[in-house]
C-alpha positions as CSV (number, residue, x, y, z in Angstrom):
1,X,13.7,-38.9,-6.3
2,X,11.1,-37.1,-5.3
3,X,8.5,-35.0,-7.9
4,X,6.6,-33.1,-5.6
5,X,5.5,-29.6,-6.6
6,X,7.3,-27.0,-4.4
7,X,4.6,-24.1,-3.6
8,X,6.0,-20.6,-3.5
9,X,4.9,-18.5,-0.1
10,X,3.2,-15.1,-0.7
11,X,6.0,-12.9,0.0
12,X,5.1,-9.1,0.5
13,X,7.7,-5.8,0.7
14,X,7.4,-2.5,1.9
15,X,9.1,-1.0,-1.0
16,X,5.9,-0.3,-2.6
17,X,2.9,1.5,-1.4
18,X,-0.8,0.5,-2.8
19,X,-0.8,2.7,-5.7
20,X,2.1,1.2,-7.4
21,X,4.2,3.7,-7.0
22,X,8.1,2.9,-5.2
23,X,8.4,3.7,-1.3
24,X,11.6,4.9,-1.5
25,X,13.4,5.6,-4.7
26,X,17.3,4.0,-4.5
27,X,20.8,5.2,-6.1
28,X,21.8,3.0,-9.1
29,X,25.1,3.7,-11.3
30,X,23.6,5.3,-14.3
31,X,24.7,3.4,-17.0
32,X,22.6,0.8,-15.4
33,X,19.6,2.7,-15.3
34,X,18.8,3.1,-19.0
35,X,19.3,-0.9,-19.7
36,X,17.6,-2.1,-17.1
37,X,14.5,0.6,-18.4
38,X,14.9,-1.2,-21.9
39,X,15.5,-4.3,-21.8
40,X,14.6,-5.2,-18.4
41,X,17.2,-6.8,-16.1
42,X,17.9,-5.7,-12.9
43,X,20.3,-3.3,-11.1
44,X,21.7,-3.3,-7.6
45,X,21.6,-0.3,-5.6
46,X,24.1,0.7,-2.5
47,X,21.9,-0.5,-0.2
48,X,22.0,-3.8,-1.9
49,X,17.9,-3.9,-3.6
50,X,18.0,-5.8,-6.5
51,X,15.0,-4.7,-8.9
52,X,14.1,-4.1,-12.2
53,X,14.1,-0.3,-13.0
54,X,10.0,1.3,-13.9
55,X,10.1,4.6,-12.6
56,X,12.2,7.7,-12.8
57,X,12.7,9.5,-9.3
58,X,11.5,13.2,-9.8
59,X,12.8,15.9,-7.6
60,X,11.6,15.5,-4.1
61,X,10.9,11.8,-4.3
62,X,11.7,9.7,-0.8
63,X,15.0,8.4,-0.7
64,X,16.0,5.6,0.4
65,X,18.1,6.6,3.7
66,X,20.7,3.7,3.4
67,X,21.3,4.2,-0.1
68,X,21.5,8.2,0.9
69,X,23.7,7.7,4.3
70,X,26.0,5.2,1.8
71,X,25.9,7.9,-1.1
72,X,26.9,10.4,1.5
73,X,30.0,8.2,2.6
74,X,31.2,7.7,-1.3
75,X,34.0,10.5,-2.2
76,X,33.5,11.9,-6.1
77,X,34.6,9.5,-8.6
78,X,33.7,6.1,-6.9
């Protein structure tokens, strides 16, 4: 058995920009939204992102375009 510390690689995303502020605001069901907000957990959009929700989208934010094209494709109800 081995007890060698593993050593996590600094991983970077484009999501956000330098500001802090999301690149690209995603579609979440929104009984999710309100949770994750509180207590924290993490949602999965329909592009597939898995994240923690901090920031409401306000009208005129950038979309994400696969979660848009994918939102597009969904007929009411689903």
């Amino acid at each position: 058995m081995s007890t060698d510390t593993l050593v996590r690689p600094d991983t970077t995303t484009d999501e956000t920009t330098d500001d802090d502020t999301p690149k690209f605001f995603h579609y979440v069901k929104k009984n999710k939204i309100a949770e994750s907000a509180v207590m924290g957990t993490h949602v999965v959009a329909l592009c597939g992102e898995v994240f923690p929700v901090t920031r409401s989208a306000k009208p005129g934010s950038p979309v994400c375009p696969a979660c848009e094209e994918i939102y597009k494709g969904l007929r009411k109800g689903d």
